[in-house]
N, C-alpha and C positions, 0 to 999 in steps of 0.2 A: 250945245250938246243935246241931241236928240235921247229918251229915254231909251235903257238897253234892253236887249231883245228876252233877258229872263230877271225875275225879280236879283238885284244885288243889293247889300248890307253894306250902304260904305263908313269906313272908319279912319277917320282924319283925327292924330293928332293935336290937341292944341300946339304944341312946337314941331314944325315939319321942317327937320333938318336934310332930304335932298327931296330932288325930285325923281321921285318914281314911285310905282304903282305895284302892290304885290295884288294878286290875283290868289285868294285864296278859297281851294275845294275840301270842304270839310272831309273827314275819314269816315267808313263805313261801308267801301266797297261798293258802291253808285245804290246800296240799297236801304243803306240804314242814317240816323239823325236825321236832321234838318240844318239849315243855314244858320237859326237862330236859335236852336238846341242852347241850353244855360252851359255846359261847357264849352262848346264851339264861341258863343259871344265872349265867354271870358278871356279865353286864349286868344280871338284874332284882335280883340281889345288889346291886349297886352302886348301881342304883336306889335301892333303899329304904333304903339308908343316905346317900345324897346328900338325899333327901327326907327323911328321918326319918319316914317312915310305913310301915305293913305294906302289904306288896305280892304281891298273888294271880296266880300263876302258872296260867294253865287250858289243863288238857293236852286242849283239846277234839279233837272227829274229823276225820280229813281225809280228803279226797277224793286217789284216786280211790275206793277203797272206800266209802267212807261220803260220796256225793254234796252239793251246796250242797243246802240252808242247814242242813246237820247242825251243821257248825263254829259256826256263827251261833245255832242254837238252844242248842249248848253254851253256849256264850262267855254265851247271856242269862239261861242257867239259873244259872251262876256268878256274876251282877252281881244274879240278885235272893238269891241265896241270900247274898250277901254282906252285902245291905241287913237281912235279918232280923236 
């Protein structure tokens, strides 16, 4: 598995009961938090152990710097890199 095209936060379970991948984009409207903001890590934490699946945290870009659909293109480079 080659490394993915924008930073991701992966969070694997100690007990991973199926196989699948949640792809998750933190909240803020592509312009506010970060991937690894202390709420966002606690909640996809908890995520993926409520699920029992690994769960991809994508620290895509945000505007206002890096304008739409930058965030969008990240987020999609991260859901095919995940499929590989």
């Amino acid at each position: 598995h080659s490394d993915p095209p924008v930073r991701v936060r992966r969070y694997t379970p100690v007990r991973v009961a199926r196989e699948a991948v949640v792809i998750w984009l933190h909240g803020g409207g592509m312009c506010l938090q970060r991937h690894d903001s202390g709420n966002v890590h606690a909640g996809v934490l908890d995520l993926a152990v409520r699920l029992g699946a690994e769960v991809l945290s994508v620290d895509y870009r945000l505007a206002p710097e890096d304008p739409f659909p930058a965030g969008l293109q990240d987020a999609y480079g991260a859901l095919i890199w995940a499929h590989r």
